[in-house]
Structure formats: structure tokens, C-alpha cells
N, C-alpha and C positions, 0 to 999 in steps of 0.2 A: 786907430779907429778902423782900419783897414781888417785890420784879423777879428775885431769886433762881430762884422757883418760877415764874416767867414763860420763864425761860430753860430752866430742867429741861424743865419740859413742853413746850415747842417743838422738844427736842430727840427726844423718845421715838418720832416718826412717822417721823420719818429711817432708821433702819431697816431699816424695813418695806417703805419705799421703793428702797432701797438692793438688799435682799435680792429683790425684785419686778425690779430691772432685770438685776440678776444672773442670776436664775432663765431672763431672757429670752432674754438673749444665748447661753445654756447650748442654752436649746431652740432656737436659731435655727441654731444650731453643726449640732447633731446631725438636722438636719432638710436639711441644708444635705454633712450627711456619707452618711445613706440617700438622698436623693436621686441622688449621686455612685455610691454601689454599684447603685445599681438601673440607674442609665442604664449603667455597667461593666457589670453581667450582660445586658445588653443588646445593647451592645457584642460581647461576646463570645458570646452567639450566631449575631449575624452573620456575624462572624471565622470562627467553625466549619463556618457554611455556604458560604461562598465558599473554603475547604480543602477542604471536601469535593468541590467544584463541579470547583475545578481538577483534582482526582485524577481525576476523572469524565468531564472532559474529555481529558484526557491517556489516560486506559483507550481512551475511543474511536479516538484517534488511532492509540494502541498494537495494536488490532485492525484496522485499517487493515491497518500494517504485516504483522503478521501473514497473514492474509491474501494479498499479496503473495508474502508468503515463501515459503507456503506453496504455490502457485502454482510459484515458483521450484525448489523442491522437487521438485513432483509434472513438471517439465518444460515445466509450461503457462507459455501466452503470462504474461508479468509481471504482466500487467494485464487478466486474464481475470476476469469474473464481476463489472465495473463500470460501469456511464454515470452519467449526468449523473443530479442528482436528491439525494432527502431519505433518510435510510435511517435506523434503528435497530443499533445493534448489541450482542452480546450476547457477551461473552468464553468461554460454552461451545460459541459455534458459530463456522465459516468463511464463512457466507454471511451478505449482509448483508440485512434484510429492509426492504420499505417501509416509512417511515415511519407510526407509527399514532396520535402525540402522545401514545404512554399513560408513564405515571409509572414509573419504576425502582423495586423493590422491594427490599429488603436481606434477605438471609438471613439469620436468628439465629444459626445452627448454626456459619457460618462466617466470618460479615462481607460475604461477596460481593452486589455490586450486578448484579440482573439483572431478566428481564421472566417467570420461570416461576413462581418462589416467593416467601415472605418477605413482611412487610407493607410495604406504600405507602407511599414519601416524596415528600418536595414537589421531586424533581426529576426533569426531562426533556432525554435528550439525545437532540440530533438530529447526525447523522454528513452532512454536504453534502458530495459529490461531485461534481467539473467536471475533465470528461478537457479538459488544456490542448490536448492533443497525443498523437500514441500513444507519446512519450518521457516525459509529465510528465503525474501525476494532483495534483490539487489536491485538499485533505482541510480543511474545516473543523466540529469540533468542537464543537457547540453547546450549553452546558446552560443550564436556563432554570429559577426557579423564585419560586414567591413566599412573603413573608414573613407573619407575623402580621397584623400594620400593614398590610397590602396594598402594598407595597413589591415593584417586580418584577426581581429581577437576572437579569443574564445573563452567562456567562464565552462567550468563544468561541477557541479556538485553531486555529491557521493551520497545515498544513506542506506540504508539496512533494514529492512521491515520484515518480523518475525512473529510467529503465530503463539501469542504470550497467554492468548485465552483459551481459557478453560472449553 
């Protein structure tokens, strides 16, 4: 009977032990699972800033054109009111300004990104213009911006505008 209670009682700490390694691998899980979500929202505010960047760049592009057009339009030369150089541009106006390295502002009221109202975001585009030729303008798109982490992205988009009309 003697070795009886020798084995019960070697048995009762098992357990304890059992439920200790259990409880650990539980918190190792879930520590191992917010870890995951946090670097995901992280992630994805990246994600959100390099869509925004692209749309941002591509507006600038798209006033370019505009521009242009509007040139075309009023009868003027196609490629009137451009040279070589760094510019800002601003989708309520036709003219492109110097460059000033200041920050794009977002309107509350209606979503739009420009340099008159709206508060401050962390990005800056620059419009590069290079007359290739008086048949071919070169357009590149720059936005630039940085993150929390000090992390500096840039998008830049390329295009080609050439005097096709007659």
C-alpha cells in the first residue's frame, strides 16, 4: 500500500504541468496571430498610399493633356505655354506653375487633391517637362512621399505627347 501512495502522489503535479505547457502554446498562438494583424494594417496602409500616389500621378499626367487640348482648342500652337523644367500642377487651373516642393492638400468637401485648400498630406507631385522636339513633349509625373517609419516612396509615370494634328 506503501508504493500505492508513492505513485498517486507523483502523479498530482503532472497536471499542473500539462495545463502550464498548454496555456503556453495558446499564448504563443495568439501572440503570433496580433503580430500578423498588425504587420496586415500596416501593410495596408502602405497599399493605400501607393493607390493613392498612382491616381496622383496619373491626374498630373491627365492635366498635361488637358492642357494641350485645350491649346488645340483655343487654335494655339499644341505646345504653347511649355519648356523644359519642374512644374506643379493643379486640375483647377490651365497653366502649369513652378515648382515649389509644397504638399497637395485634399478637400473635405469634395475629395479633390490640390494646392489652394483642404488640409495637408504627405504627398508631393512634381510634373517634369522636356520639349523632345517641337513634335514630341515628354511628361514625367512624379509623386513623392514619406511614411511613418521614415520610409521614402516615389511613383513616377512616363508619357509621350506628340503633335498628331493636322
Amino acid at each position: 500500500m506503501n508504493t500505492m501512495l508513492k505513485i498517486k502522489n507523483n502523479d498530482s503535479g503532472q497536471l499542473l504541468i500539462e495545463s502550464m505547457i498548454g496555456i503556453g502554446i495558446v499564448v504563443v498562438g495568439l501572440l503570433g496571430v496580433v503580430g500578423l494583424l498588425s504587420r496586415s494594417a500596416s501593410l495596408n496602409r502602405v497599399v493605400s498610399q501607393q493607390l493613392i500616389a498612382n491616381y496622383l500621378a496619373s491626374e498630373g499626367i491627365e492635366i498635361t493633356k488637358n492642357i494641350i487640348d485645350a491649346n488645340i482648342i483655343k487654335k494655339d500652337p499644341w505646345n504653347q505655354g511649355f519648356s523644359n523644367g519642374n512644374f506643379e500642377a493643379d486640375y483647377t487651373s490651365l497653366i502649369l506653375q513652378f515648382n515649389q516642393d509644397r504638399f497637395l492638400s485634399v478637400d473635405s468637401t469634395n475629395g479633390f487633391y490640390g494646392y489652394q485648400s483642404g488640409a495637408p498630406t504627405l504627398f508631393k507631385r512634381t510634373i517634369n517637362i522636356k520639349l523632345v522636339s517641337s513634335e514630341e513633349i515628354k511628361v514625367n509625373s512624379i509623386v513623392r512621399w514619406n511614411t511613418r517609419g521614415g520610409g521614402q516612396f516615389e511613383v513616377n509615370l512616363e508619357d509621350h505627347f506628340f503633335n498628331w494634328r493636322p
